[in-house]
Steps between C-alpha positions, in 0.01 A plus 500: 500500500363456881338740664481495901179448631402850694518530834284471780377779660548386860881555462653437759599903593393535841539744780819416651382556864235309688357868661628713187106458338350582856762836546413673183145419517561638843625802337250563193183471775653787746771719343250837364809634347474228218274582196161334586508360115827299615389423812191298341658326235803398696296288781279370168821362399641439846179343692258374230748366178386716271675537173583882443338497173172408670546720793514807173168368350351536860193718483256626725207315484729217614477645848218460720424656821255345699338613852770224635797562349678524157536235200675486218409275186819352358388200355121339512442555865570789704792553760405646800797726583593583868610822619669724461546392120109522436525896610759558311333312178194733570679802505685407191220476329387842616758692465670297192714786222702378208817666458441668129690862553304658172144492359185359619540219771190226486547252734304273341372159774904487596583429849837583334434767284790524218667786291240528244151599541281206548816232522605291794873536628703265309652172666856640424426814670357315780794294544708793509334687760531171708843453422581835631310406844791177468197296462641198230125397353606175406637394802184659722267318302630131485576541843116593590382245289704258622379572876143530408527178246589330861236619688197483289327262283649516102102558428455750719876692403345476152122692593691792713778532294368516151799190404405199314438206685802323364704779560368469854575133597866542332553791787341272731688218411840727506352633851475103621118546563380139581110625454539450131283179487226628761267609283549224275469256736157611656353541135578097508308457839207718386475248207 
């Protein structure tokens, strides 16, 4: 009996159009008439990479506001996150309700507050909300990662973005990121 090796999580979905990440992130910073919720986790997924089931676990100590401007710890060093994304984080946070219709609703540390007192919002629900926005998660993601993977050092892609340095010089491999050997090869000069 063989069983296929899994596959890689840097499929190769991607957004189809060069702009198509830029419009809907576009979209989820400036149109008020989408749920604030949405409009958060959608340019998580759409700007930084971030797996939807991460982007649920989110909570609020994660976000920091500073005198300067806004950060966001998603991995072992904080983001700093530009406007207008860091004002809408904030006022997330603030004004953050899950969506239980009966008994007592405890948000609990939740930037996405779930269903049941005290829960996050489930991945799956996530999803779904995005899906409805015509935001394909999958696609969003590997597509960010792939652009950041190409700009930024794997070691530094791994510290912002809470992903495992392997994980991080595959995407920067995939991304064609020639810095991949920098920081090796000035650890060999400093010897």
């Amino acid at each position: 009996m063989h069983i296929p090796p899994r596959g890689s999580s840097r499929g190769t979905e991607r957004l189809a159009e060069e702009d198509e990440r830029w419009q809907i992130s576009k979209r989820l910073l400036h149109d008020a008439d989408l749920a604030l919720p949405d409009r958060v986790a959608g340019c998580l997924v759409v700007l930084y990479g971030q797996p939807v089931s991460r982007i649920a676990q989110l909570t609020t100590d994660k976000i920091l506001a500073e005198a300067d401007g806004v950060q966001l710890q998603l991995g072992s060093r904080p983001v700093e996150i530009p406007e207008p994304l860091g004002s809408l984080l904030l006022e997330l946070a603030r004004s953050r309700q899950a969506f239980a219709v009966l008994g007592q609703n405890d948000q609990g540390p939740w930037l996405f507050p779930g269903g049941r007192a005290g829960q996050a919002m489930t991945a799956s629900h996530l999803t779904v909300r995005l899906n409805r926005l015509g935001i394909r998660a999958r696609a969003s993601r590997n597509t960010a990662l792939l652009d950041l993977a190409a700009q930024i050092p794997a070691s530094v892609l791994s510290e912002v973005l809470g992903i495992s340095i392997t994980c991080a010089v595959a995407w920067s491999h995939d991304a064609g990121n020639t810095r991949l050997g920098y920081a090796a090869d000035i650890a060999r000069r400093e010897r």
